[in-house]
C-alpha positions as CSV (number, residue, x, y, z in Angstrom):
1,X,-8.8,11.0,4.8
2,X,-9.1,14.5,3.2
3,X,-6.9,17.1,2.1
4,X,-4.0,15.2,0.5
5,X,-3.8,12.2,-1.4
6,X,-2.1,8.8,-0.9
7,X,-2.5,8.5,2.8
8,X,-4.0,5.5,2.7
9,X,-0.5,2.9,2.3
10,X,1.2,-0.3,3.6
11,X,1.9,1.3,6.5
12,X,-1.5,3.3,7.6
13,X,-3.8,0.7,6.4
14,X,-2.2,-1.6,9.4
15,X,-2.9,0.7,12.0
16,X,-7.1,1.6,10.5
17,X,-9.3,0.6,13.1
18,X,-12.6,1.0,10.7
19,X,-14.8,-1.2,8.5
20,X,-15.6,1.6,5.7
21,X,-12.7,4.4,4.0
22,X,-15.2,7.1,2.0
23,X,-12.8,10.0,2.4
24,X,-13.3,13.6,0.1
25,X,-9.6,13.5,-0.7
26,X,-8.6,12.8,-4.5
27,X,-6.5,9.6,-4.4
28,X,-6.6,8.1,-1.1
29,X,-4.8,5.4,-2.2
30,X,-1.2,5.7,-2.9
31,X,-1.1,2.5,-5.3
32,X,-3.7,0.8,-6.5
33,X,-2.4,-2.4,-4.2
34,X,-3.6,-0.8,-1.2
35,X,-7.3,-1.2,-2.2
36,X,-6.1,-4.7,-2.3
37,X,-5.0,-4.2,1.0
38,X,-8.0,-2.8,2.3
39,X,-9.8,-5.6,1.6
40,X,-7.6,-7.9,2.8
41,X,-8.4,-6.1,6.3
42,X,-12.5,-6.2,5.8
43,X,-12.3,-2.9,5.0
44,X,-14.5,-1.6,2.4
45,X,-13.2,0.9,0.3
46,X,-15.3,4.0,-1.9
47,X,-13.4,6.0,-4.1
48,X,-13.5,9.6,-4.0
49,X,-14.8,9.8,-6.9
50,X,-17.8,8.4,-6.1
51,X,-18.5,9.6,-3.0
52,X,-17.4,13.1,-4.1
53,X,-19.0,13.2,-7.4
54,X,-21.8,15.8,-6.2
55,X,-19.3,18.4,-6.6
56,X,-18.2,17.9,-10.4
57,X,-21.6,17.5,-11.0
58,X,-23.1,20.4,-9.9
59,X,-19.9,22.3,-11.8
60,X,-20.3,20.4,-15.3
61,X,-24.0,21.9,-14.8
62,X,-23.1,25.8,-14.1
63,X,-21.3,25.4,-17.9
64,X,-24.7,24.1,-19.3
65,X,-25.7,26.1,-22.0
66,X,-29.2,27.0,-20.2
67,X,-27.1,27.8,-16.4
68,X,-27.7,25.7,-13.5
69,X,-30.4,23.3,-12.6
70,X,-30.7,22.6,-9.2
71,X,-33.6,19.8,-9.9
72,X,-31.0,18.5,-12.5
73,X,-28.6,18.6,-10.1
74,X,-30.6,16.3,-7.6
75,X,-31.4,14.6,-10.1
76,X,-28.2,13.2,-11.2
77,X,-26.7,13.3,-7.6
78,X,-29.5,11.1,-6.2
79,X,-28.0,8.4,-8.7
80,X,-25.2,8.0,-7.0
81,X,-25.9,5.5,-4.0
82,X,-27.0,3.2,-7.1
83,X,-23.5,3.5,-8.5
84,X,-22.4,2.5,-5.4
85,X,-24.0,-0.8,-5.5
86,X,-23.3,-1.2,-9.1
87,X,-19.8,-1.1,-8.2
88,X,-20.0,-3.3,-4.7
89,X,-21.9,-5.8,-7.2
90,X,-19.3,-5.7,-9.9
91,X,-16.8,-6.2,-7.5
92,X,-18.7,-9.2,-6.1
93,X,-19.4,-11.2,-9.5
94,X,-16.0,-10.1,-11.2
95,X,-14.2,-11.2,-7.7
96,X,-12.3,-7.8,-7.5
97,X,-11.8,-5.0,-4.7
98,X,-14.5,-2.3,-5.5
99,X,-11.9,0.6,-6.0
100,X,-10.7,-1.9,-9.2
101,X,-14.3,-2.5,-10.0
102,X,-14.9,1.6,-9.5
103,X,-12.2,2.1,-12.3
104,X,-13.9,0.0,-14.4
105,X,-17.3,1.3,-14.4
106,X,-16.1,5.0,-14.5
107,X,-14.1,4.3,-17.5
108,X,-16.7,2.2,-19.3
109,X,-19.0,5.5,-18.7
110,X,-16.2,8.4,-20.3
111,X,-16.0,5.7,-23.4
112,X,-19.6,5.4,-23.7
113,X,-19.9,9.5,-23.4
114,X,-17.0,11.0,-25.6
């Protein structure tokens, strides 16, 4: 799903015939029960703002005092894939769907920073 949010529901999760949801679109989900839902269906769900992260990376970096860094850049979006398993592993040992577990970590990471 890309382009609008919230297209992933009650109703169009029933009719998926996929095992993975990694769309570009901010808020797939329309409430937070359909990752929930998802599951329920073997379908694993990645939030945008994981997958999508390389873009708000590369733009916190053109602020930088000292301009872009593509090597930083790299650098930082090369992390991502083990974010990805930090949050399929979270999900796993706290029993929670990895869009939950996403929250989490995300949230845990703007605390630790500001």
């Amino acid at each position: 799903p890309c382009a609008i949010g919230g297209v992933l529901n009650q109703d169009s999760i029933e009719k998926l015939q996929c095992r993975l949801v990694a769309g570009a679109a901010n808020n797939q989900l329309k409430t937070e029960e359909d990752g929930k839902r998802l599951s329920e269906r073997g379908i694993l769900y990645l939030p945008d703002f994981v997958i999508n992260a390389g873009g708000v990376i590369l733009c916190a970096d053109e602020v930088s005092e000292d301009g872009v860094s593509l090597e930083r850049v790299e650098n930082v979006v090369n992390q991502i894939p083990n974010t990805i398993t930090e949050i399929l592993d979270t999900a796993e040992n706290q029993g929670i769907v990895p869009s939950k577990a996403a929250l989490i970590i995300a949230k845990n990471r703007i605390e630790q920073t500001f």
